[in-house]
C-alpha positions in Angstrom: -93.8 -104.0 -1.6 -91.2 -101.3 -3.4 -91.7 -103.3 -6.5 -95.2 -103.6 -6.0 -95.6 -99.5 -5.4 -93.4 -99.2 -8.1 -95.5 -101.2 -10.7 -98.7 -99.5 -9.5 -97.1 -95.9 -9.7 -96.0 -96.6 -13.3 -99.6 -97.2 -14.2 -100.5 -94.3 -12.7 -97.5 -92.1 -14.5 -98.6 -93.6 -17.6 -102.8 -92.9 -17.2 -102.5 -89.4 -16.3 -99.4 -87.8 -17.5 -101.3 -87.3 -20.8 -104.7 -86.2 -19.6 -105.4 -82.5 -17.9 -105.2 -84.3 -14.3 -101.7 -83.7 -13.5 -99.6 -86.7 -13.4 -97.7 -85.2 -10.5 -100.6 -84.4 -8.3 -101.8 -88.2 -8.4 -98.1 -89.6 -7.7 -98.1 -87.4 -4.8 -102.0 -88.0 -3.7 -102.6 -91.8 -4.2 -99.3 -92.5 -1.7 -100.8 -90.8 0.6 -104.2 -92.5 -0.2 -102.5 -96.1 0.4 -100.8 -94.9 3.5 -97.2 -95.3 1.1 -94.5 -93.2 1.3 -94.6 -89.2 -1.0 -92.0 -91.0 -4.2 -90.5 -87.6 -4.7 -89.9 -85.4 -7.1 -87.2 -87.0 -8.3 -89.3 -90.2 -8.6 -91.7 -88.5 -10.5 -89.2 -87.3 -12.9 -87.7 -89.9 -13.8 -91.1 -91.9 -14.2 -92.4 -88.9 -16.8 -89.1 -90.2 -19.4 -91.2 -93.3 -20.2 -94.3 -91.4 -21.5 -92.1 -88.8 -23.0 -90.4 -91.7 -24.9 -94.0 -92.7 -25.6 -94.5 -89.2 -27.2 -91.8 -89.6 -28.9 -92.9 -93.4 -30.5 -96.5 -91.9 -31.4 -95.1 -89.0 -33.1 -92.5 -90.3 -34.3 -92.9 -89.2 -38.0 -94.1 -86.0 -36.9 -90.6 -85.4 -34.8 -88.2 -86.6 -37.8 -90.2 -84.8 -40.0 -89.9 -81.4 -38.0 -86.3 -82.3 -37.0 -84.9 -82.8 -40.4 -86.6 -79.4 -41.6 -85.3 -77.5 -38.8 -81.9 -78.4 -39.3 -82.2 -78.2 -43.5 -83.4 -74.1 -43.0 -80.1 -73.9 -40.8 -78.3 -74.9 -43.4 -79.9 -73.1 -45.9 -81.9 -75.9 -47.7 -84.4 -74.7 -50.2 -88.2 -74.4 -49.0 -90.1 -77.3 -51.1 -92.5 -75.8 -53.3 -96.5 -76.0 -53.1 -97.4 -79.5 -54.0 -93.5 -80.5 -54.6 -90.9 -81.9 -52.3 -87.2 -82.3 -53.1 -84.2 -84.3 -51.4 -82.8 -81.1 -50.4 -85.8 -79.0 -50.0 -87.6 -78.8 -46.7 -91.7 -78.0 -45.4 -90.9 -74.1 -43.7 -93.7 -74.9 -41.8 -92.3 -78.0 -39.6 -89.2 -75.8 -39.3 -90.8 -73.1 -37.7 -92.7 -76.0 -35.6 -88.9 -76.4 -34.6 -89.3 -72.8 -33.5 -91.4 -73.3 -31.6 -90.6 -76.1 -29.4 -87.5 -74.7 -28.4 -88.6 -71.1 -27.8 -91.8 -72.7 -26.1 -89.5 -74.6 -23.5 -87.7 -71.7 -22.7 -89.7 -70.8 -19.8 -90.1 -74.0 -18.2 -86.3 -74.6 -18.4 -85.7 -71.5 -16.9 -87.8 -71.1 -13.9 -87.3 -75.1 -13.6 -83.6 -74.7 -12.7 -83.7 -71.8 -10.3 -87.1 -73.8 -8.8 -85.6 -76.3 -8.3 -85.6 -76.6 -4.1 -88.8 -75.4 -3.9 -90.2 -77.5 -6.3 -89.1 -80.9 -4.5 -90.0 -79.5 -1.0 -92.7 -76.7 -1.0 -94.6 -77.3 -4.1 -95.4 -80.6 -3.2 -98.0 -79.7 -0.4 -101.3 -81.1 -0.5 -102.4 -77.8 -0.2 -101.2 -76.3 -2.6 -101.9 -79.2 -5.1 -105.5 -79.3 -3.9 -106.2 -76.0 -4.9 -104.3 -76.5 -8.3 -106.3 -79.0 -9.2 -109.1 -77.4 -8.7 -108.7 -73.7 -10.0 -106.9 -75.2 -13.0 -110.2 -77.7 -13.6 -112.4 -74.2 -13.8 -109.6 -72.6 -15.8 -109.8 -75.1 -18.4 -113.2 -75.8 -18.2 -113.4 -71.6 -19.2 -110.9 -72.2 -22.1 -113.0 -75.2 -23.3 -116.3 -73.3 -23.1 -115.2 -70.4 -25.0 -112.3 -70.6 -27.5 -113.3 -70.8 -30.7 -111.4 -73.7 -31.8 -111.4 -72.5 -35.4 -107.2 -73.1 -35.7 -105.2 -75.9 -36.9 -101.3 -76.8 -35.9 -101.0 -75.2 -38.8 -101.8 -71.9 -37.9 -100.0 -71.6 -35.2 -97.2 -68.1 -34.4 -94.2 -67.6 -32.5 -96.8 -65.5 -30.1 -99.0 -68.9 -29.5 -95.0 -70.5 -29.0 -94.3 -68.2 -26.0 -97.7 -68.0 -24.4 -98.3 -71.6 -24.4 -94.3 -72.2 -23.1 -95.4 -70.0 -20.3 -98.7 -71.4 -20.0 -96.4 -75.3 -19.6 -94.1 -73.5 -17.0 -97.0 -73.0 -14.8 -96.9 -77.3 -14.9 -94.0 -77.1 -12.2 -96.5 -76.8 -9.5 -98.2 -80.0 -8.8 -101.9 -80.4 -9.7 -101.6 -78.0 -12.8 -101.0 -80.8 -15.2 -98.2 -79.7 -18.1 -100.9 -81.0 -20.9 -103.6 -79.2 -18.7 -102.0 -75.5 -18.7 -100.5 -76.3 -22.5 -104.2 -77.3 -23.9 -106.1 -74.7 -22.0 -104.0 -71.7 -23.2 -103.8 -73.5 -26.8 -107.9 -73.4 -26.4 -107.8 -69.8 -25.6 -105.4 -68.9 -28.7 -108.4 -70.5 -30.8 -106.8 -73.7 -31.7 -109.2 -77.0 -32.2 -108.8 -79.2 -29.3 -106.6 -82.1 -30.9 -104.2 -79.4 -32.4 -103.9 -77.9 -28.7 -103.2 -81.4 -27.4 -100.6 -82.3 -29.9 -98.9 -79.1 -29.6 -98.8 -79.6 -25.8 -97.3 -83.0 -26.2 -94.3 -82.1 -28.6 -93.6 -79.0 -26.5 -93.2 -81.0 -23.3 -90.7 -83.5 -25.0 -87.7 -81.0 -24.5 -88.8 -80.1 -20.8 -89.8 -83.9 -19.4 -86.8 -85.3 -20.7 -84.3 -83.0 -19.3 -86.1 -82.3 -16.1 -85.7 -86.4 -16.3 -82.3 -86.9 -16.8 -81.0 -84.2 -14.4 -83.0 -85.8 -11.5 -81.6 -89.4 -12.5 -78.9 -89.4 -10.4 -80.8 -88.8 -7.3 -83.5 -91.2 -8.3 -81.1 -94.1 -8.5 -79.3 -93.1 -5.3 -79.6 -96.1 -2.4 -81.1 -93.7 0.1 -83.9 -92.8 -2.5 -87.5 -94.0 -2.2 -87.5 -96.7 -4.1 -84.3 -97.2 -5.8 -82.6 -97.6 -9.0 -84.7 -101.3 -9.9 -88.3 -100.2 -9.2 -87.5 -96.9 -10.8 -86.5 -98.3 -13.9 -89.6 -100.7 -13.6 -92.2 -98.0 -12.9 -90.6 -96.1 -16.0 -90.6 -99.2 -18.2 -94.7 -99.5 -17.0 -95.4 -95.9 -17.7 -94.0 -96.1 -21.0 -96.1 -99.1 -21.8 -99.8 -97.6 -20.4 -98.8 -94.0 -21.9 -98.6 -94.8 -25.3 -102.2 -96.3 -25.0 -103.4 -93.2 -23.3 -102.1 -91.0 -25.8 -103.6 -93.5 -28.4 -106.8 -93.1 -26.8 -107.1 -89.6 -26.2 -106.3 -88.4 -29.7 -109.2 -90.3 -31.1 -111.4 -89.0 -27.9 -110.8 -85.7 -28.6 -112.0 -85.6 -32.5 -115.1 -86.0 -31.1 -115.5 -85.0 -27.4 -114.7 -82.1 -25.0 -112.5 -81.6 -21.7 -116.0 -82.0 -19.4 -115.0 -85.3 -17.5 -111.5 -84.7 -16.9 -112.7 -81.1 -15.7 -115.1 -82.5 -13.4 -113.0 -85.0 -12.2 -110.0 -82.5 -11.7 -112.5 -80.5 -9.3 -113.5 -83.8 -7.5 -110.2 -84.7 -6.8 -109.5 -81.5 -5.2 -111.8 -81.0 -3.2 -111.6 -85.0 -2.0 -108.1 -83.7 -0.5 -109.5 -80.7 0.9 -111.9 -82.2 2.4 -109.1 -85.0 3.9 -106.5 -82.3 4.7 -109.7 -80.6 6.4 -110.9 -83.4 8.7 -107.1 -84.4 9.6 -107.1 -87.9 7.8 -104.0 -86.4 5.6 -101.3 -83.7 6.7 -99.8 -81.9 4.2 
């Protein structure tokens, strides 16, 4: 049965880590749903470096091109000019996009690390992530409605960096959804929804994948939930279903707006209210 949770988890990882429905919430909901054992925080974790590493296949261009630019203005490389591009010379614009990954991650480091008890223990509540899921739906649902959605990745300032790394830090609750807080306070800036998403998505590369590997060791201890082989295999599976989410949800949001997640987000809340209410679930 652990390989069996384990494969079933990983889809799960890999279908909602992307979308505003919180990844966490549903690893810590559809256990209890089954009647399985809560997988942890650590669990979780670990699970959320296969769709980073997913991220980081479907941007993969994006992140060497922003990489290499950020480390050419460190070294004092020459800006390209307007319609010209040099060995040497480097786009200022996916430098500063360097910028603003790592000052956007600031927070969410931060408060992640002296967090970190009450985020494997208290956070995880159905209570609590009931109510997330639910006041975060209405949130973005707001930020959907009314930003203007007239700004590109482009346009985007060290101010929209800070408030939208805070915005991520609010993510270490369960039921917020990183992508969820990222996109909604990328919707109230004024950015388009696709540029909100794929901002959220490289700013969470930083934060998953160290939040990741520090939890590893205690995901792959013998007294852990599952263990070191499902683990791995649950990782392997999110990776896999992730990258096909993300895929999916670019093209989706060209097009179309937050509404079903929103409603759904509301729906599930209120489903474990309403179990949490009648006794079927403790918290």
């Amino acid at each position: 049965m652990e390989w069996f949770q384990a494969v079933v988890l990983g889809v799960l990882q890999g279908l909602t880590e992307f979308l505003p429905i919180s990844s966490s919430a549903h690893l810590r909901i559809y256990p209890e749903l089954f009647g399985w054992e809560d997988p942890g925080a650590a669990f979780t974790a670990v699970t959320q470096i296969g769709t980073e590493t997913a991220v980081i296949l479907y941007f993969a261009r994006d992140i060497g091109r922003i990489v290499s630019a950020w480390f050419r203005s460190l070294a004092g490389g020459r800006e390209a000019s307007r319609g010209r591009r040099r060995r040497a010379s480097y786009d200022p614009q996916d430098a500063r996009m360097g910028w603003f990954v790592i000052i956007g991650t600031i927070p969410i480091g931060a408060l992640g690390y002296l967090l970190q008890d009450v985020i494997r223990d208290d956070f995880r509540s159905l209570w609590i992530i009931a109510t997330t899921l639910v006041v975060l739906g209405v949130i973005l649902g707001i930020a959907d409605r009314v930003g203007r959605k007239d700004r590109t990745i482009a346009d985007l300032t060290y101010k929209d960096a800070v408030l939208i790394g805070f915005a991520q830090a609010m993510a270490l609750i369960p039921g917020v959804s990183r992508s969820g807080a990222s996109i909604s306070m990328g919707l109230f800036l004024g950015l388009d929804r696709a540029a909100a998403a794929r901002f959220a998505f490289l700013l969470a590369i930083p934060a998953v994948l160290g939040s990741g590997i520090f939890e590893w060791p205690g995901a792959m201890e013998e007294g852990s939930v599952y263990g070191a082989g499902p683990t791995i295999l649950a990782t392997i599976v999110a990776f896999a279903v992730g990258f096909a989410v993300i895929a999916w949800l670019m093209s989706w949001l060209e097009k179309r707006s937050f509404a079903p997640f929103i409603i759904y987000r509301v729906a599930l809340g209120l489903f474990t209210f309403a179990m949490l209410a009648t006794g079927t679930w403790s918290s």
